[in-house]
C-alpha positions in Angstrom: 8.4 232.6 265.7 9.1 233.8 269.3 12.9 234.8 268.2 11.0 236.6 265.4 8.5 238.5 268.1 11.4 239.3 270.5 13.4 240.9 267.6 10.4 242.8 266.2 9.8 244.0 270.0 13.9 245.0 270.5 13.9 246.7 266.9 10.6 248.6 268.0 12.2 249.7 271.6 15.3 250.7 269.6 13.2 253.1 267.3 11.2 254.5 270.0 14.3 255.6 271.7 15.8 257.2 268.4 12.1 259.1 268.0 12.0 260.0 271.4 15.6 261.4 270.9 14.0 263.4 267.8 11.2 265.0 268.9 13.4 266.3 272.1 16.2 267.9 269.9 13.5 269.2 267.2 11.3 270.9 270.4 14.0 272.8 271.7 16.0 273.9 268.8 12.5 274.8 267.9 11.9 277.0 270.8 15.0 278.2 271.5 16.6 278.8 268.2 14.6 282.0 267.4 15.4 284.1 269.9 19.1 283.2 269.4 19.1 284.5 265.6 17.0 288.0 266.9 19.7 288.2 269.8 22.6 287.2 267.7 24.6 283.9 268.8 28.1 286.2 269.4 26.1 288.4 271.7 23.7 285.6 273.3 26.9 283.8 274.0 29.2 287.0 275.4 26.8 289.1 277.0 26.8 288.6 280.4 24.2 290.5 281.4 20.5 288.6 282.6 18.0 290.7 282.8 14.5 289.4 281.2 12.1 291.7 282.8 12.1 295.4 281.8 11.2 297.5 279.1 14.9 296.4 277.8 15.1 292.7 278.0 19.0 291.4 277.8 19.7 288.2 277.5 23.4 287.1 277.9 24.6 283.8 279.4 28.3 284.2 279.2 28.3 284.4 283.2 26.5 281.1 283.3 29.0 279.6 280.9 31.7 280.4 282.9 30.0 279.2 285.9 29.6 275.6 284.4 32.8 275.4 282.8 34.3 276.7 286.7 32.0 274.5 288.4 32.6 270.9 286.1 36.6 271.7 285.7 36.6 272.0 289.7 34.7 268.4 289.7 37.0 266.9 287.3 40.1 268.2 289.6 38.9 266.4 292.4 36.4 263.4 291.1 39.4 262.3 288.1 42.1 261.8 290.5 40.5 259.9 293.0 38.4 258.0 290.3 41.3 256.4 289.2 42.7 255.8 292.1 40.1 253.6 293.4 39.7 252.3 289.3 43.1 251.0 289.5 43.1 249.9 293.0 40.1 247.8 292.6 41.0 246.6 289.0 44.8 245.7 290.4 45.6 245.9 294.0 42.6 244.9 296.0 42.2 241.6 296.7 39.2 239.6 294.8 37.3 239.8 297.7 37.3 243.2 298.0 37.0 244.4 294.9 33.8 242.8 294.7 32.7 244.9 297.5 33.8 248.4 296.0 31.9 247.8 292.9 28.5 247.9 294.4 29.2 250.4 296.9 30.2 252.7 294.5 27.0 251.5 292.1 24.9 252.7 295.3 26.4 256.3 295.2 25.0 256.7 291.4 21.8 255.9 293.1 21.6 258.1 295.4 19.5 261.6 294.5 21.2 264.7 293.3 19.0 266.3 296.5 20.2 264.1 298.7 23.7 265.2 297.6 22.6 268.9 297.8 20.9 268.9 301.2 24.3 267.2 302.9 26.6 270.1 300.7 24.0 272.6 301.7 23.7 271.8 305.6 27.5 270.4 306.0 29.7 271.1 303.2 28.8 274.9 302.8 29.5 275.6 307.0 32.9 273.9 307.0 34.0 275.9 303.9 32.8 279.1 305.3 34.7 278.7 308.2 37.5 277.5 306.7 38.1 279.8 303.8 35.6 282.5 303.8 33.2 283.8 301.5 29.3 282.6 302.0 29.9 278.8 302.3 27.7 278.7 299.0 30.0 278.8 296.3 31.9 276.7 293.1 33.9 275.1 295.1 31.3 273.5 297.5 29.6 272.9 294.1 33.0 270.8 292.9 33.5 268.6 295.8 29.7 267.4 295.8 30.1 267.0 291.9 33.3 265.3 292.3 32.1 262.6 294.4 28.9 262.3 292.1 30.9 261.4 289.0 33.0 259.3 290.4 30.1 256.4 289.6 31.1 256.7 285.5 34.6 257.4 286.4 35.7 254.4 287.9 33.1 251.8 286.5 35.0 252.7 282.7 38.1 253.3 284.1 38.4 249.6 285.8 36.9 248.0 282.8 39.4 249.3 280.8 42.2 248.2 282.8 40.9 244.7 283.1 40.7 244.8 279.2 44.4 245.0 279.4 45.2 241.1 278.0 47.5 240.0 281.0 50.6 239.2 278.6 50.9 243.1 278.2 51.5 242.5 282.8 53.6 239.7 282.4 56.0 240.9 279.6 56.4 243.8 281.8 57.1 241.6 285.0 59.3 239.6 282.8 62.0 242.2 282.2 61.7 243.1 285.6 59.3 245.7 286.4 57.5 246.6 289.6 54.3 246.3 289.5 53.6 250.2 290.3 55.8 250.3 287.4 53.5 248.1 285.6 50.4 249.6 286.1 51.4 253.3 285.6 53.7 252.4 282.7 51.8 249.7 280.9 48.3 249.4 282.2 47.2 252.9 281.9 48.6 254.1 278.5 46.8 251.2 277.4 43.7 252.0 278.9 43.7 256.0 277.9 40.9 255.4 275.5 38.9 254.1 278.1 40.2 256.4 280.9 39.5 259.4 278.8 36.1 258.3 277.5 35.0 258.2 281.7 36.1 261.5 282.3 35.0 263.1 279.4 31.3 261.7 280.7 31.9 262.7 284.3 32.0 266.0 282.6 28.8 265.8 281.2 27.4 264.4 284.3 28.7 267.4 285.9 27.6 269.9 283.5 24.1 268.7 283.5 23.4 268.4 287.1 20.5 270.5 287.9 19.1 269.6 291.7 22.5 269.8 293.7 23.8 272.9 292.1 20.8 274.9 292.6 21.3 273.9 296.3 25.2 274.9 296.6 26.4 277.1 294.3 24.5 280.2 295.8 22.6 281.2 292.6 24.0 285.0 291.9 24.1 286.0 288.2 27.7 287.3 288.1 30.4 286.5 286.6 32.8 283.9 289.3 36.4 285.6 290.4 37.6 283.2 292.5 36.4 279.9 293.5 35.0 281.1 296.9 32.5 282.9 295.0 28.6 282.3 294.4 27.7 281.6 290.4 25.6 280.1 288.6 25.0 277.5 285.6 23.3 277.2 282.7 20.8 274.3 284.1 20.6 275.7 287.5 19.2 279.2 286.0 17.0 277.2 283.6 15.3 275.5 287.2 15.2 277.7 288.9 13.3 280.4 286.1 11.1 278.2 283.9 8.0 277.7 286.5 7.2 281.1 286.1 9.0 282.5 282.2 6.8 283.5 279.9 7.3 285.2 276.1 11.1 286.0 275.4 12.0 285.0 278.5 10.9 281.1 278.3 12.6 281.3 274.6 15.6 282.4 276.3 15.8 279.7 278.7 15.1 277.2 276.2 18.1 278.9 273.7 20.4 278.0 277.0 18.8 274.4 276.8 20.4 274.6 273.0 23.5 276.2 274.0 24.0 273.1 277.0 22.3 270.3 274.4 25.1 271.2 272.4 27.6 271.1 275.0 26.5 267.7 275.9 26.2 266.5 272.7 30.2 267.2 271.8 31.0 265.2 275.1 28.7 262.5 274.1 30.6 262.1 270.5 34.0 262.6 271.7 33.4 260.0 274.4 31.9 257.7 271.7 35.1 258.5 269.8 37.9 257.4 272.4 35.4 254.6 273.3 35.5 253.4 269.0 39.3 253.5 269.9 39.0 251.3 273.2 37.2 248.9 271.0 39.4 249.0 267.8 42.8 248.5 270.4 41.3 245.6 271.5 40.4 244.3 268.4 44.1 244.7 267.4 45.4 243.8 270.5 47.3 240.6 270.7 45.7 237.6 272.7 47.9 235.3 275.0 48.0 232.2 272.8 49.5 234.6 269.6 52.3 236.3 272.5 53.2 232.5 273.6 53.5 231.2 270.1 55.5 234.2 269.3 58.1 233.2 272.6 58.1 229.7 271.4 59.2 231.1 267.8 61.5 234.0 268.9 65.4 233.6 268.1 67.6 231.3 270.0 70.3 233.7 272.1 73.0 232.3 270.1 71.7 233.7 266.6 70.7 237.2 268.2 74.6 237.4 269.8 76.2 236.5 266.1 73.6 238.4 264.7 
């Protein structure tokens, strides 16, 4: 009876998440899809020109695009690279005792606030890069080195479980016929974790993309479209924080048609991720175990036979 009631109770969280999940995606394709058709998607999607007050309201969000898709490739840049560094180090190089240590460290940086992140971008970061390169401190790439060390959390949590997925024949074959182990891991190791390597990135993307908070804070907030990397921008969810408290009419339909356009976005990384994570599963599934590669070494051909063969 109580493994009945704790079913019941799990089967009844499940649903409440999927209707939860519903009602979300039905309110804002419901508010934002009509001012997409009167707009038109082609110009909604090209026009770069914001401008919701006026007797001729435009309403383009091609510069905000950009701005994302600027502001998330420059986090992937500098969060994958490093991601997998440390996923590979921990998973591989770092003594037991250590690795235990990186894990939760790195668990605490998820937990930190996206303010938190904003506020030391906005009263360290921005100076240094002002100085340094120019430009008004406040701009995509401030925004992409506070983003990259926000998704490296996702990054190198997947990334290390992938590699320690690995079955440790697939290391000592490689050993075996003489091998480094750099060569092992970079050779071996990570092809066979791509699935898994590529499903972390593709949701430190979406982290990225949907930040709100710490992009408001850093990327200076100008509606234009970004030249160079030292210039201010903005995103689709820092324009929709920023302007909901106070849209009204047409203009709180537009923002919530750029909630559609970035639920979409979101939604694509979301499948694709579940789609190399399908193929992390399958490979493993397939993949052989240790007992089947020793019984195939006990069984292989004696020298003699493979020389006359």
């Amino acid at each position: 009876m109580k493994e009945r009631l704790i079913g019941f109770l799990l089967f009844m969280s499940a649903l409440v998440s999927i209707a939860s999940l519903a009602v979300i995606t039905f309110f804002i394709f419901e508010a934002g899809l009509p001012l997409i058709f009167r707009v038109g998607i082609g110009n909604f999607l090209q026009n770069s020109i914001w401008q919701p007050s006026g007797k001729t309201p435009q309403f383009g969000i091609a510069a905000m695009i950009l701005g994302s898709v600027w502001v998330t490739l420059g986090a992937i840049m500098i969060g994958v690279p490093l991601g997998l560094a440390v996923a590979i180090f921990s998973a591989e190089l770092a003594p037991p005792w250590l690795a235990a240590v990186i894990r939760p460290v790195l668990q605490l940086l998820a937990g930190i606030p996206s303010v938190i992140y904003g506020f030391i971008g906005l009263t360290i970061l921005a100076p240094v890069v002002r100085a340094a390169f120019g430009g008004p401190g406040l701009s995509v790439v401030t925004a992409a080195l506070i983003l990259g060390i926000m998704i490296l959390p996702s990054i190198v949590s997947i990334s290390e479980d992938a590699l320690r997925a690995v079955p440790r024949a697939y290391r000592d074959g490689a050993l075996a016929v003489g091998a480094t182990q750099w060569q092992t891991i970079w050779r071996v190791l990570v092809p066979a974790a791509r699935s898994g390597i590529v499903a972390s990135i593709i949701l430190g993307m979406g982290r990225a993309l949907g930040e709100t908070m710490a992009v408001i804070m850093m990327l200076g907030n100008a509606l234009q479209v970004p030249r160079s990397p030292l210039d201010s921008a903005t995103t689709l969810t820092s324009n929709i924080g920023l302007e909901l408290a106070y849209a009204s009419g047409q203009h709180r339909e537009a923002l919530f048609a750029t909630g559609v356009v970035l639920f979409v976005l979101i939604m694509i990384l979301n499948l694709l991720a579940n789609v190399f994570t399908g193929r992390l599963v399958l490979w493993r599934s397939r993949a052989p175990s240790l007992s089947t590669m020793r019984t195939l070494w006990r069984n292989r051909v004696p020298a003699s036979d493979r020389r006359s063969s």
